[in-house]
N, C-alpha and C positions, 0 to 999 in steps of 0.2 A: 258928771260927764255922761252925754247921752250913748249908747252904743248905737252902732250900726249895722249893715250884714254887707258882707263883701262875697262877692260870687264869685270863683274861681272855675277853671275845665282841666281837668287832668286825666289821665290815663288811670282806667279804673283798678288795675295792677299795680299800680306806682300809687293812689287814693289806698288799697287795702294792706300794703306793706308800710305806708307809715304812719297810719293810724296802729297796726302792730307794735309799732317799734316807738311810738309813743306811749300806747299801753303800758308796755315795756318800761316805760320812764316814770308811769305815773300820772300821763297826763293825758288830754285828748287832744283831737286837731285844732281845735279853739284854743285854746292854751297854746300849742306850739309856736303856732303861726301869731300871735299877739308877741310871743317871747322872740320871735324875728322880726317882727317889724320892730319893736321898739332896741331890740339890738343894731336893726341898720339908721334909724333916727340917732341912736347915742352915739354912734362913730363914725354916722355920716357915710357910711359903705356899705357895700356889702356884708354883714357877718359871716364870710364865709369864702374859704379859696373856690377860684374859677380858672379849670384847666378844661384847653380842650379835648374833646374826645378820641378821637382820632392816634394821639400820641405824636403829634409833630412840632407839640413845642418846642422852643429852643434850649438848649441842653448848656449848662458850663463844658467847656470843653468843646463845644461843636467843632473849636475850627483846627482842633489838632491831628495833625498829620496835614493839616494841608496851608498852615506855614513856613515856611524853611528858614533856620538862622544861618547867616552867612558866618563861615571858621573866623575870618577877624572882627566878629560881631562888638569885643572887646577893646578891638585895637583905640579905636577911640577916649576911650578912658584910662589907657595905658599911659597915650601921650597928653589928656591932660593932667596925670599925676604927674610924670615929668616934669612939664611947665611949675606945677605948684614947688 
């Protein structure tokens, strides 16, 4: 298999923190970025969560408190136990 070279543009702070943290691992930025691509060819995704930054994603729970159950929210099931 022939190699090739792929040219990327990054933020020269964001380039020297993970070339660190690849050190870190063992390995250099050719080695990472190989172990990512072929991680997103094997599952076809991303290998990796994508949250925005900001923090506005949607939350479980967003819509509470601004629900209301109504008191005979049950009534219904009351009578069709009776029926049964």
């Amino acid at each position: 298999m022939a190699n090739v070279n792929i040219n990327i543009r990054t933020d020269a702070e964001v380039k020297k923190a993970a070339q660190a943290l690849f050190a870190q691992l063992g390995m250099d930025m050719t080695t990472a970025v190989n172990i990512f691509l072929r991680q997103a060819i094997s599952k076809r995704t991303l290998p990796l969560e994508i949250s925005p930054v900001n923090g506005n994603a949607p939350k479980l729970g967003g819509w509470e408190g601004k629900i209301e159950m109504p008191d005979d929210f049950d009534a219904p099931l009351a009578d069709f136990k009776e029926y049964m």
